[in-house]
C-alpha positions as CSV (number, residue, x, y, z in Angstrom):
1,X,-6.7,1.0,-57.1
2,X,-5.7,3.8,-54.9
3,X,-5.2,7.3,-57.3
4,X,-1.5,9.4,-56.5
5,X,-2.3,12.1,-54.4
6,X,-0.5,14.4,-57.3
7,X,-3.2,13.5,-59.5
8,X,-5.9,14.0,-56.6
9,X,-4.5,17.6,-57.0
10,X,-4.3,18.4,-60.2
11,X,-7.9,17.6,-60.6
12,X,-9.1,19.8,-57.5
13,X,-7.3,22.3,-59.2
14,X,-9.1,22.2,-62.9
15,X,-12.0,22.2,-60.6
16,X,-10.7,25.1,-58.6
17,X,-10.2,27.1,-61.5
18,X,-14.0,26.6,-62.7
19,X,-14.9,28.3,-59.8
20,X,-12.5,30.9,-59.9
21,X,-13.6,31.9,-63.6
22,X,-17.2,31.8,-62.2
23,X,-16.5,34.1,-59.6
24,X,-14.3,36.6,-62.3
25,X,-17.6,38.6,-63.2
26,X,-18.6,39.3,-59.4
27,X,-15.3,41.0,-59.5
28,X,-16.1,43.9,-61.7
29,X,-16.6,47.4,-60.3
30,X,-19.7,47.7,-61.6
31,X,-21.3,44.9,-60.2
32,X,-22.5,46.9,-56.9
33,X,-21.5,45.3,-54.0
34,X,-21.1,46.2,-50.1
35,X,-17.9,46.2,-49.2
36,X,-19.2,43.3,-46.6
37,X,-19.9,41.3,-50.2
38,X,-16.6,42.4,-51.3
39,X,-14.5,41.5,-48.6
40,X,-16.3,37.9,-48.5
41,X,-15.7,38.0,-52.0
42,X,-11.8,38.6,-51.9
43,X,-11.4,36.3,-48.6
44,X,-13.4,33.3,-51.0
45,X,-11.0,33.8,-54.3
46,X,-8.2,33.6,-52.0
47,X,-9.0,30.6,-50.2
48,X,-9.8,29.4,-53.8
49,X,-6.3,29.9,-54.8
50,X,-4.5,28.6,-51.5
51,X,-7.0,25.2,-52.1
52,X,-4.3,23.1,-53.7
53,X,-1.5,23.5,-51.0
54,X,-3.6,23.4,-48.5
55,X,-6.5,20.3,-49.2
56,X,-5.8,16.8,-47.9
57,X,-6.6,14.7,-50.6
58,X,-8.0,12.2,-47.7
59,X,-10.7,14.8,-46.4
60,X,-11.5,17.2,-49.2
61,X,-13.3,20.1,-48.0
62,X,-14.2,23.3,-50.9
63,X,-14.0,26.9,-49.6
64,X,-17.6,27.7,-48.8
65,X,-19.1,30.3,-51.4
66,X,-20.5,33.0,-50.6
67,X,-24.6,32.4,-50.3
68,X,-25.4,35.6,-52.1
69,X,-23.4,34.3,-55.3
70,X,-25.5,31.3,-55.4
């Protein structure tokens, strides 16, 4: 049985959305980052947020986190 690609989507996105809330705290002024970190950090939430329109549900490749948020 082959899944709708609609329903593909809707999936990555509750997943998307996991990683957007888990990226929410690095956002905080507080939190002492370089403005390198910060810019990686903006470019990452937006790739996070463009995800949906622009995955193919064929070849599903994430937005590569930032290795200093691991």
């Amino acid at each position: 049985m082959t899944v709708p690609n609609d329903i593909i989507i809707d999936n990555l996105r509750n997943e998307r959305d996991a990683y957007l809330v888990y990226s929410d705290p690095w956002m905080a002024s507080d939190r002492g980052l370089t403005q390198e970190q910060t810019d990686e950090l903006l470019a990452y939430r937006q790739a996070l947020r463009d995800f949906p329109a622009t995955v193919d549900p064929e070849a599903i490749v994430w937005p590569v986190i930032p290795t200093w948020m691991v």
